[in-house]
C-alpha positions as CSV (number, residue, x, y, z in Angstrom):
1,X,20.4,6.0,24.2
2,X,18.7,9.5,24.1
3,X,15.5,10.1,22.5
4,X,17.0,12.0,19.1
5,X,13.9,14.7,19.3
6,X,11.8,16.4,21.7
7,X,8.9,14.9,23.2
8,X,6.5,17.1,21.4
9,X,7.9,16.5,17.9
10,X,7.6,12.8,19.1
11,X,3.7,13.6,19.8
12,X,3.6,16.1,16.5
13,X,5.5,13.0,14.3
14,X,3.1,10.0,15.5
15,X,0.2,12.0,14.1
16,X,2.3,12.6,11.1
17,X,2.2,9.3,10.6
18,X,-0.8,8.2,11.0
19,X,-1.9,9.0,7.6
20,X,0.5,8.8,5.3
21,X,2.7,5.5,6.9
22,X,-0.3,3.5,7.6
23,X,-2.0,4.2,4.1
24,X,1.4,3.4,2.0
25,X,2.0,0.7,4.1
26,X,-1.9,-1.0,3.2
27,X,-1.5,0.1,-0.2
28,X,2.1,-1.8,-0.8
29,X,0.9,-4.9,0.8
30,X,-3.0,-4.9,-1.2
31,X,-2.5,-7.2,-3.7
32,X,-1.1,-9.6,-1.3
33,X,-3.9,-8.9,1.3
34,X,-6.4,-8.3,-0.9
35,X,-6.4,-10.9,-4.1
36,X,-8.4,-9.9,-7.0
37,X,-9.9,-6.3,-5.9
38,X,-6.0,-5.2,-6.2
39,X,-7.2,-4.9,-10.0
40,X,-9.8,-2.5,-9.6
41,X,-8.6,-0.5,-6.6
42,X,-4.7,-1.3,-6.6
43,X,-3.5,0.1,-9.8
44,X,-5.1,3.5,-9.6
45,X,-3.7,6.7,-8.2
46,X,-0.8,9.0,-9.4
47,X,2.1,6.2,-8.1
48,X,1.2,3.6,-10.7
49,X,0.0,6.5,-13.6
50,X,3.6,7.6,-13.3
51,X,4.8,4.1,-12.8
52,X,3.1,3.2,-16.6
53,X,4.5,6.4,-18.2
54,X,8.1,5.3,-16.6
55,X,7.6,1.4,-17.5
56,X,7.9,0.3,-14.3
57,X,6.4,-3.0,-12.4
58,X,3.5,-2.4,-10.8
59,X,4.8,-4.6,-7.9
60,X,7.8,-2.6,-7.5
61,X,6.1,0.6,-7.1
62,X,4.0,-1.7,-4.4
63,X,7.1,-2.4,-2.5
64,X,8.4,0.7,-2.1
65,X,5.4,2.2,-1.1
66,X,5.1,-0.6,1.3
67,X,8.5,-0.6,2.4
68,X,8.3,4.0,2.8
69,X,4.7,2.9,5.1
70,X,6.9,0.7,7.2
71,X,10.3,3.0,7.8
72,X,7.5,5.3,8.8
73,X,6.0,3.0,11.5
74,X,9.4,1.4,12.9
75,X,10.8,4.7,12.5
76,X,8.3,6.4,14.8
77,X,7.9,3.9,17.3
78,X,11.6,3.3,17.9
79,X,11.9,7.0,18.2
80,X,9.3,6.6,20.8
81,X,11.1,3.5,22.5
82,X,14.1,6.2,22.6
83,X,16.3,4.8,20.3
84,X,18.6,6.9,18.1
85,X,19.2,4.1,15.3
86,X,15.7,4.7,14.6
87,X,15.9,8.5,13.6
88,X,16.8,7.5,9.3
89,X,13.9,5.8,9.1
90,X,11.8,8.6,10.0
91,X,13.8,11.0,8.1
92,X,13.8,8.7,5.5
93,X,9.8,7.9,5.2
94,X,9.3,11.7,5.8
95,X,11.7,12.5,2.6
96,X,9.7,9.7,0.5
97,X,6.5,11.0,1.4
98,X,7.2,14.4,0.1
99,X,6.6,12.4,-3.1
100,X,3.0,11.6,-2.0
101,X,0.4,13.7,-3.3
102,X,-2.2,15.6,-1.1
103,X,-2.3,15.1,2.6
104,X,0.5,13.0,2.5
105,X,2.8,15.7,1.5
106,X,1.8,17.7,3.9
107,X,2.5,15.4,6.9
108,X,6.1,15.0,5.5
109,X,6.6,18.3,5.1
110,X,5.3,19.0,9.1
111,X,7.7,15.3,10.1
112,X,10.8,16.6,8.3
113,X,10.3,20.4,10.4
114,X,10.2,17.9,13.6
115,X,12.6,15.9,12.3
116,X,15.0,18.7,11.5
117,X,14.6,22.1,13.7
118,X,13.2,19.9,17.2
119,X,16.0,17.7,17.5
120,X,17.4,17.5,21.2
121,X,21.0,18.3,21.9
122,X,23.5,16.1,24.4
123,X,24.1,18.7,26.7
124,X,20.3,18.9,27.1
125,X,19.2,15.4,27.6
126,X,19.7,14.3,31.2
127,X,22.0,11.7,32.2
C-alpha cells in the first residue's frame, strides 16, 4: 500500500507529534503510572477545569486524552511504515488536538495542513 502523504509532510507530521501525542498520551496514562502525585499534578489544567464544570469523570477525560496521545503515535508511525489504514488516526488525533490549548493547537493545526493539502495522488506514487 502507498504512503497516503508526501515524505515531507511525513517528516513535518512526526515533529507534530512529538509534543502534543506524546504529552496527552503521559497525561491519560498518570494516574496509572504515577499513583498518588496524579492528585497534585493530574487533575490540573483546562481538560479537567472544563471536565468539573461539565460533570464529567476525571478518568474519562484521562482516557481520551490517552487514547487522542496514542491515534497520534500509531497514526504517525503507520503512516511512516506506509500504510494507508493508518491515515484516520492521524487525522483523527490531529482534529482532537485542536481542542488542546497552546502548543498543542498549533501542531494540529500544522498536522491537519499535512494531513489535508500534501496528500499523494495514485497516479503519482510509483508502482
Amino acid at each position: 500500500m502507498s504512503r497516503p502523504v508526501r515524505p515531507i509532510a511525513l517528516v513535518i507530521l512526526t515533529a507534530c507529534m512529538a509534543y502534543p501525542g506524546v504529552t496527552l498520551l503521559w497525561q491519560g496514562l498518570y494516574p496509572f503510572v504515577a499513583g498518588d502525585y496524579f492528585n497534585l499534578v493530574g487533575q490540573t489544567g483546562p481538560w479537567m477545569m472544563l471536565a468539573t464544570k461539565l460533570h464529567i469523570a476525571p478518568i474519562v477525560v484521562l482516557g481520551l486524552k490517552a487514547l487522542l496521545g496514542l491515534f497520534w503515535v500509531l497514526g504517525v508511525l503507520g503512516l511512516w511504515a506506509g500504510d494507508g489504514r493508518a491515515y484516520p488516526l492521524a487525522l483523527a488525533a490531529a482534529a482532537g488536538t485542536l481542542l488542546y490549548p497552546g502548543g498543542g493547537m498549533v501542531m494540529a493545526a500544522l498536522a491537519l495542513v499535512c494531513l489535508i493539502f500534501f496528500r499523494e495522488r495514485d497516479e503519482q506514487v510509483p508502482a
